[in-house]
C-alpha positions as CSV (number, residue, x, y, z in Angstrom):
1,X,0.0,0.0,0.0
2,X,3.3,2.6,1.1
3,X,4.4,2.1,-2.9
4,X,1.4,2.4,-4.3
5,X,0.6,5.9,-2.5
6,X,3.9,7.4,-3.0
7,X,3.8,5.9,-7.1
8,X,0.7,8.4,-7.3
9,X,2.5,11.5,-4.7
10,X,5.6,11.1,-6.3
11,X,4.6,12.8,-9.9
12,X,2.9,15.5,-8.4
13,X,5.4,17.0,-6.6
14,X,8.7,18.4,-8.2
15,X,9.6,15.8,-10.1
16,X,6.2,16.9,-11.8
17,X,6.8,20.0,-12.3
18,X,10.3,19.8,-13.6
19,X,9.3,17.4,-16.4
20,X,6.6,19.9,-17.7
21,X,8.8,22.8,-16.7
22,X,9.1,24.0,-20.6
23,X,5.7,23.9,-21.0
24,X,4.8,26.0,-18.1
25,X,7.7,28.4,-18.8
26,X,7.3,28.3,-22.2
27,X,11.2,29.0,-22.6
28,X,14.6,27.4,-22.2
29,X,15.9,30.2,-20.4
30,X,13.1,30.2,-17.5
31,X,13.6,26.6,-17.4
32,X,16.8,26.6,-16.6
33,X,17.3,29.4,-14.2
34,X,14.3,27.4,-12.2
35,X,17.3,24.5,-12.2
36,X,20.0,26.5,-11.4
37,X,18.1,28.1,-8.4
38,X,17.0,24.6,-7.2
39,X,20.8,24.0,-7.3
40,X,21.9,26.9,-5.4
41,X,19.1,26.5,-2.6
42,X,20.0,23.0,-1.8
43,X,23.7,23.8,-1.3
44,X,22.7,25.9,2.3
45,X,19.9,23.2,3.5
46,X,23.0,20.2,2.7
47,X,25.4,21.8,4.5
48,X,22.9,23.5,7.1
49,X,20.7,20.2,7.8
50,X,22.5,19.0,10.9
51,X,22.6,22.5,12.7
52,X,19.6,23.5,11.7
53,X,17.8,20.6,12.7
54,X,14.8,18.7,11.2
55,X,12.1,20.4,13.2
56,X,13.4,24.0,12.4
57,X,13.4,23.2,8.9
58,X,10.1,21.3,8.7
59,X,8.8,24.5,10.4
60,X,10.2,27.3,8.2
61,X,9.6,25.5,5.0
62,X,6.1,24.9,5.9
63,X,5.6,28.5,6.5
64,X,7.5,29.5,3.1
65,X,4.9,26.6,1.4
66,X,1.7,28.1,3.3
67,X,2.7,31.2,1.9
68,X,3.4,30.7,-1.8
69,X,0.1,28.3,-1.6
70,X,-2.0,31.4,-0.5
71,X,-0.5,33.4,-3.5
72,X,-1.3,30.9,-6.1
73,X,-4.7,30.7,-4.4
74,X,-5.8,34.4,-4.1
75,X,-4.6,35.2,-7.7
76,X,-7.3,31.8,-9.0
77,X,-9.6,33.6,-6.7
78,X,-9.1,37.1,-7.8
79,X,-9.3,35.4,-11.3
80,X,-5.6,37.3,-11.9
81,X,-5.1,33.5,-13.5
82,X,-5.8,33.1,-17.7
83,X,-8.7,31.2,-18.0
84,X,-6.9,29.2,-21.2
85,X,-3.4,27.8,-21.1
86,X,-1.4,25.0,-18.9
87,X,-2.2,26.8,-16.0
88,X,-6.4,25.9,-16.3
């Protein structure tokens, strides 16, 4: 049952989002800088993990995710969001 939830997790999380990365940013550049800043914010949390701790980190990236969550849902609601495109 464990494998069969995380088969169906596992694709909507990054690893979704980087395979359909050129189609969302609709260019190679945008792509790529979205790589290259995944890169450079996983050298700090590698190096920072064991003084940081696991709680500390579980609690500052929840905030970051409750935040950027409430952006992408107040621009849907303030229909700020094309109603045609990958985004729909």
């Amino acid at each position: 049952m464990p494998c069969c939830v995380y088969s169906v997790i596992h694709p909507s999380g990054i690893d979704g989002v980087l395979y359909y990365a050129l189609t969302i940013f609709t260019s190679f550049l945008a792509s790529s800088v979205s790589a290259i800043l995944m890169l450079v914010f996983s050298i700090p949390a590698t190096l920072f993990a064991d003084k940081w701790g696991r709680r500390t980190s579980a609690i500052c990236s929840g905030i970051i995710l409750l935040g950027s969550m409430f952006l992408v849902g107040s621009l849907y609601a303030a229909n700020a969001v094309h109603s045609y495109g990958v985004a729909r």
